[in-house]
Structure formats: structure tokens, C-alpha cells
N, C-alpha and C positions, 0 to 999 in steps of 0.2 A: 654622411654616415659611412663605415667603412667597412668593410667586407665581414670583420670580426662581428659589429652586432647585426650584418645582417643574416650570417649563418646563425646566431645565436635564436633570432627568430624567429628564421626557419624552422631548427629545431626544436622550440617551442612550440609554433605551430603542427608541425608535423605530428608531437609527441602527443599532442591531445587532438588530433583529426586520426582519418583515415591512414592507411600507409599504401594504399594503392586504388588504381581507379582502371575499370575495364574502359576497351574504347567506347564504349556507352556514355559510361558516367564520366569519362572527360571530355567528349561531346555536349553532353548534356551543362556540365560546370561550364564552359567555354560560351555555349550555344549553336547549338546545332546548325543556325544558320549563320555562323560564323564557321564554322568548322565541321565540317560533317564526317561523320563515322569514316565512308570513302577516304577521305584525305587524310584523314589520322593513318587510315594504315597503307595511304602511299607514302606518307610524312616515316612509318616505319620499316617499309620496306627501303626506302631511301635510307636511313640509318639515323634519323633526324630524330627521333624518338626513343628514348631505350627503354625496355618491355624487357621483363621478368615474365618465361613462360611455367603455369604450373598445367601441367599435361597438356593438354590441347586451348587452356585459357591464359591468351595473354592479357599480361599487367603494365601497369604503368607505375612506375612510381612516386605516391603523393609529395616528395620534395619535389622532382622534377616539373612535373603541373606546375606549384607553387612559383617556382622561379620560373618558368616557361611566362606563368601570367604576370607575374612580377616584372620581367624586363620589360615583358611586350608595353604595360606600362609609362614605361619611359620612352618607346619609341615611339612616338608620336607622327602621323604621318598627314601634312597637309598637302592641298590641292590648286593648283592655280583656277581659278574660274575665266575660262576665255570666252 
């Protein structure tokens, strides 16, 4: 698949979801115990995460979630067992 249908459905998806997610609810979407609230906003303070502030609440952006979880996807990470 190549990059064209998969912004396209992105953009689909995006257009009928959310369009952003507090570090809550992208914890929560992720799981919490994969990802905890803490590490979202060192993942932001590092600059790994881009966040839309509206006064004092930061956002996440629901495309970027989407492809966040989208590539993680494909990287697949195995273990040797010794």
C-alpha cells in the first residue's frame, strides 16, 4: 500500500473520530500500562509528541495517535530467550 491510500485513510478515519485526545485519553487508547500519562508528557517535553495547547489543556492530535499506533504496528519487536 502506498502512502497516498494511506493518508487517504487517515483522513477518513480521522474525519469521522475524534480530532484530538488529552494525555488521558491517549493513555487510556494506548493503555495505560503500556504507556502511562507520566511518559506521554516526558515523550512531550522531549518534542516526540506534538500537542496543540488550548489555555492550560494540552491536545494531542487524533491523526498523529493514529499513525503513532499505525507504525508501532509494523515494528514488531522480538526477544531471544537465553
Amino acid at each position: 500500500m502506498d502512502n497516498v491510500d494511506i493518508d487517504t485513510k487517515m483522513s477518513q478515519i480521522v474525519s469521522s473520530e475524534k480530532r484530538f485526545y488529552t494525555v488521558k485519553q491517549f493513555s487510556d487508547y494506548i493503555g495505560s500500562d503500556i504507556l502511562s500519562k507520566a511518559s506521554i508528557y516526558l515523550m512531550i517535553r522531549r518534542g516526540q509528541v506534538p500537542v496543540v495547547q488550548a489555555n492550560k489543556r494540552i491536545l494531542i492530535p487524533a491523526r498523529w495517535v493514529y499513525q503513532f499506533c499505525n507504525s508501532a504496528a509494523y515494528k514488531l519487536v522480538t526477544y531471544d530467550e537465553k
